[in-house]
N, C-alpha and C positions, 0 to 999 in steps of 0.2 A: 742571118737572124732577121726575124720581120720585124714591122713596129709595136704588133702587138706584144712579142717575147720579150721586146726591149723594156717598153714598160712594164709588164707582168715583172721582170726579172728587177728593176727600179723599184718597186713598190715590197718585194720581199726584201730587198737591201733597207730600203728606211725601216720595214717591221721589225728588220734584226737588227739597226740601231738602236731602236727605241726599245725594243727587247733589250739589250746590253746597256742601255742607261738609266731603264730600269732596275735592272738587277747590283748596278754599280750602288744605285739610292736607296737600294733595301739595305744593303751591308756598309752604307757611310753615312746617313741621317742618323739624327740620333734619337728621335723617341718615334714612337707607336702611330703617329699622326702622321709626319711627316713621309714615314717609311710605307705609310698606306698610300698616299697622294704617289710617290714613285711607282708604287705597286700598280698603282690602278692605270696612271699612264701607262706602263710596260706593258698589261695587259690589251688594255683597248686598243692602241695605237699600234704597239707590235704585233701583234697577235688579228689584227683585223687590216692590217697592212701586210702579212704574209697570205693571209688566206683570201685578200682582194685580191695579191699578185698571183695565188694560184687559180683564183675564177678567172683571170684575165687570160693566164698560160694554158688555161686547159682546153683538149679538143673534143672531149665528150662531157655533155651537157649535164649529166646527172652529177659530173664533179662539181662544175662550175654551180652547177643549184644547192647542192651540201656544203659547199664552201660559203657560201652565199647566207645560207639559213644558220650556221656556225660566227658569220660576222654579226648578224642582226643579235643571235643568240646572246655573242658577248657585247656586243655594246647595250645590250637593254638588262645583261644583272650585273655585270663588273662593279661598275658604280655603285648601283643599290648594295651591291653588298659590301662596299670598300666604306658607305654610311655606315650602315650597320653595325659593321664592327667597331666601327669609332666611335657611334651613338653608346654601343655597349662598356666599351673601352672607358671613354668618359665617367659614366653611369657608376662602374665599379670601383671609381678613384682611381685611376692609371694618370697621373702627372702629366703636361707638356714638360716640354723642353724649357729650360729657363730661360732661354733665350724668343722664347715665344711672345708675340706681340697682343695678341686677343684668344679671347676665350668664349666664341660665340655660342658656344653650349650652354656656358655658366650663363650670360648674356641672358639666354633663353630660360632658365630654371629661373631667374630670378623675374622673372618677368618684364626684362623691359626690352622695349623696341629699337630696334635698328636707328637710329639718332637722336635717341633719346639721352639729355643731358642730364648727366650727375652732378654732386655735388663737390667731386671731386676738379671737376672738367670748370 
């Protein structure tokens, strides 16, 4: 095996960890927020760590560029859309978790800023 296979073949192992711990955090978190943050790792990380290690393994070029423009692809809407649904989420009354620490959404409707002190504080 050469050095390039070793790594190409290291870089689809972490994408299918990260795949797999993802998937373990969709089905063990427990509200809609939390289970997106898991989702959108699995996504980016797995999913752009398998298709690096196959532009890395590949010996015809047109793979290596489609694999390439499929990484760019997901890391530039994963995200946007893992907001999205949560902005939405949010938006239609969908609870945190009671064990939730902030609510930078509400934060934000209500109008105040990032260290801005209450009267509670």
């Amino acid at each position: 095996m050469s050095s390039h296979e070793i790594i190409g073949l290291a870089a689809i192992i972490v994408g299918i960890c990260f795949d797999l711990a993802g998937c373990i955090g969709l089905v063990r978190l427990p509200d809609i927020y939390n289970r997106l943050q898991a989702g959108t790792k699995c996504v980016t990380f797995g999913t752009c760590g398998i298709l690096i290690g196959a532009l890395i393994m590949s010996d015809r070029p047109e793979i290596a560029f489609k694999a390439l423009l499929c990484a760019i692809f997901v890391l530039g809407t994963s995200p946007v859309a893992a907001h999205a649904i949560s902005r939405g989420a949010h938006r239609s009354g969908v609870k945190l978790w009671k064990g939730s620490v902030m609510d930078k959404y509400a934060e934000d409707k209500e109008g105040r800023l990032p260290g801005d002190q209450t009267e509670a504080d």
